[in-house]
C-alpha positions in Angstrom: 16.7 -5.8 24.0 18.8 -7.8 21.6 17.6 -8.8 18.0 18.9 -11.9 17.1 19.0 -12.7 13.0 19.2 -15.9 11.3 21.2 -16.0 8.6 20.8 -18.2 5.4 24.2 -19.1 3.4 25.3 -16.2 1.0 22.2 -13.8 2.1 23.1 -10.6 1.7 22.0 -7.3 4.3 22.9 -3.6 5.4 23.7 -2.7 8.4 24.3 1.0 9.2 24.5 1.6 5.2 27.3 -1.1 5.5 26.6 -4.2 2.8 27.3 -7.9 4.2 27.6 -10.8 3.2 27.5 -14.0 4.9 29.7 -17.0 4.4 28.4 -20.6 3.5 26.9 -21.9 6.1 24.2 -20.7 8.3 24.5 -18.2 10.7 22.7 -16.1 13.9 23.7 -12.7 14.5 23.0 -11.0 18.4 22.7 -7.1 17.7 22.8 -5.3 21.2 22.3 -2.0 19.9 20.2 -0.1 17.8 21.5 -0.4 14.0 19.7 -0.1 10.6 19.2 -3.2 9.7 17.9 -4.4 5.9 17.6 -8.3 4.4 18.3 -8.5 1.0 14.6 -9.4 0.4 13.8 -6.2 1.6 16.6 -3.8 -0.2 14.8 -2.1 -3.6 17.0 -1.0 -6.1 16.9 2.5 -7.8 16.0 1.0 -10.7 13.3 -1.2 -9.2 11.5 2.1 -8.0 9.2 2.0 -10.9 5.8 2.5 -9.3 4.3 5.1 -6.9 4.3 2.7 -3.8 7.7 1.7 -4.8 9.1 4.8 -5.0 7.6 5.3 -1.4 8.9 2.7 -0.5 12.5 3.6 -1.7 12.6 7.4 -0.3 12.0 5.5 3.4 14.6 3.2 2.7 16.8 5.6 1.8 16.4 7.7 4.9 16.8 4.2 6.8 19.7 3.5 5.8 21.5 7.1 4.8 20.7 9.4 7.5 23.0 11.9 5.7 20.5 12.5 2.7 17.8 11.8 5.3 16.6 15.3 4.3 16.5 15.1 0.6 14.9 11.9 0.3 12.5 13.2 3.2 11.0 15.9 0.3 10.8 12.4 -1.6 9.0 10.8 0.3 6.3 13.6 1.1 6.3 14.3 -2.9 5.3 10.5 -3.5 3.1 10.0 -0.5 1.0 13.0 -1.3 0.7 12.0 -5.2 -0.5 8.5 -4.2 -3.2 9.5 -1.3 -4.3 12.0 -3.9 -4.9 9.0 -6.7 -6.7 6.3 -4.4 -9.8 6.3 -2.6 -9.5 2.8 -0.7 -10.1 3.7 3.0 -7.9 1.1 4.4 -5.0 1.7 1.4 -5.5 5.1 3.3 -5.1 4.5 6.7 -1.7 2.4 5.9 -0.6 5.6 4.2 -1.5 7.5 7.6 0.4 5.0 9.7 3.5 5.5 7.2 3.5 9.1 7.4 3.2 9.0 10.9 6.4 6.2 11.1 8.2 8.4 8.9 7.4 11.7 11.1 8.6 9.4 14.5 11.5 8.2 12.9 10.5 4.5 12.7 11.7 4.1 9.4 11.5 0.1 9.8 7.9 0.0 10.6 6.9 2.4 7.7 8.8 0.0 5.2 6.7 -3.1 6.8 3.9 -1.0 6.2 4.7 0.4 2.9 5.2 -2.8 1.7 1.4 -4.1 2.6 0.9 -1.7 -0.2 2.5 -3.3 -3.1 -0.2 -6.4 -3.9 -3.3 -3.4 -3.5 -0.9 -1.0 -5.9 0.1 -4.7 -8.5 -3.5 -5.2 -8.5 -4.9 -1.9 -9.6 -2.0 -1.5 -12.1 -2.5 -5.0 -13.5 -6.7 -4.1 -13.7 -5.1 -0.9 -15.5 -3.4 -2.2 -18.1 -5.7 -4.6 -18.7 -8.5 -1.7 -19.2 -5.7 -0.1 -21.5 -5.6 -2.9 -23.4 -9.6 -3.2 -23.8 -9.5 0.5 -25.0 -7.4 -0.5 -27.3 -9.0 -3.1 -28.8 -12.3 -1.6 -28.5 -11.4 1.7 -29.8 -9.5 0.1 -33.2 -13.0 -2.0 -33.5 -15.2 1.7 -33.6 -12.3 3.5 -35.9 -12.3 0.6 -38.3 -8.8 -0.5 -37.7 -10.3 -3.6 -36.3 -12.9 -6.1 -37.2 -16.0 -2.9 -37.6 -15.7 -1.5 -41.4 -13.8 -3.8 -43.3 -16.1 -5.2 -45.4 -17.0 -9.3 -43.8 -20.4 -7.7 -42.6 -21.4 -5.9 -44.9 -20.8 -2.6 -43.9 -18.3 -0.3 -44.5 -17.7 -2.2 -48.3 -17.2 -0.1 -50.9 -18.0 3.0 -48.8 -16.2 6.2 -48.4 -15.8 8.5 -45.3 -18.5 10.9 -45.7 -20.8 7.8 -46.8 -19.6 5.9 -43.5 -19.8 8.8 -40.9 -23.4 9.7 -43.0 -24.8 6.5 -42.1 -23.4 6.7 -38.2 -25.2 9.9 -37.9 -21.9 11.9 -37.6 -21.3 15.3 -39.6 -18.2 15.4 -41.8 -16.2 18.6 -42.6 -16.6 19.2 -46.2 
């Protein structure tokens, strides 16, 4: 069966690790035969592979579109996919990672890329909730060590206080 791609003006792709370009106007390729084939929407950059799910993501594209380092970036992938099932807990985040794993182990690299990337708003969202936790830590944590708002004399406490005095009146023991 024939795949048939629309082209928009200038839009980039790979096919068979080969990078194309098309000309100005619009235009529909016919592929009779199997090929590698990879939009420019969906072609990650080394340095673009910041994240777990991304660097998934970029092993399988790599053994898409280089079958001669198919093997190295095969340990990649395994490396990555096992770190990531081992971090999250999500049953359905899990059961994508199954059907990439078994793409990858069939040789459908295209399907575990369509896959794979289902993964990136779940993996945005928990980093985004991450940082944002981080950021609460931080804030909180300068508050209780006095770097903050806590101990610097508006309330009342912490003025003219020392250390020992401080930590005495927490209920902590100092070192003397």
């Amino acid at each position: 069966m024939a795949l048939k791609i629309s082209l928009k003006p200038g839009e980039k792709f790979v096919i068979n690790g080969a990078v194309i370009q098309n000309g100005e106007r619009r235009t529909n390729l016919v592929l009779h035969n199997k090929a590698s084939i990879l939009r420019e929407k969906d072609i990650l950059l080394p340095e673009n592979a910041q994240t777990p799910v991304r660097r998934i993501y970029f092993a399988i594209m790599m053994m898409y579109l280089d079958p001669d380092a198919e093997k190295a970036y095969h340990q990649e992938f395994v490396r990555r996919v096992a770190e990531f099932i081992n971090a999250i807990r999500n049953p359905a985040i899990l059961t994508d990672c199954i059907t990439i794993i078994d793409n990858v182990y069939s040789r459908d690299f295209y399907g575990a890329l369509l896959t794979c990337k289902k993964l990136l708003p779940y993996e945005q969202e928990r980093l985004d909730f991450a940082a944002r936790h981080a950021a609460l830590e931080k804030v909180m944590g300068a508050k209780l060590t006095g770097d903050g708002a806590e101990g610097d004399g508006e309330d009342g406490e912490g003025a003219g206080e020392d250390e020992s005095e401080t930590n005495s009146r927490r209920g902590e023991r100092t070192a003397d």
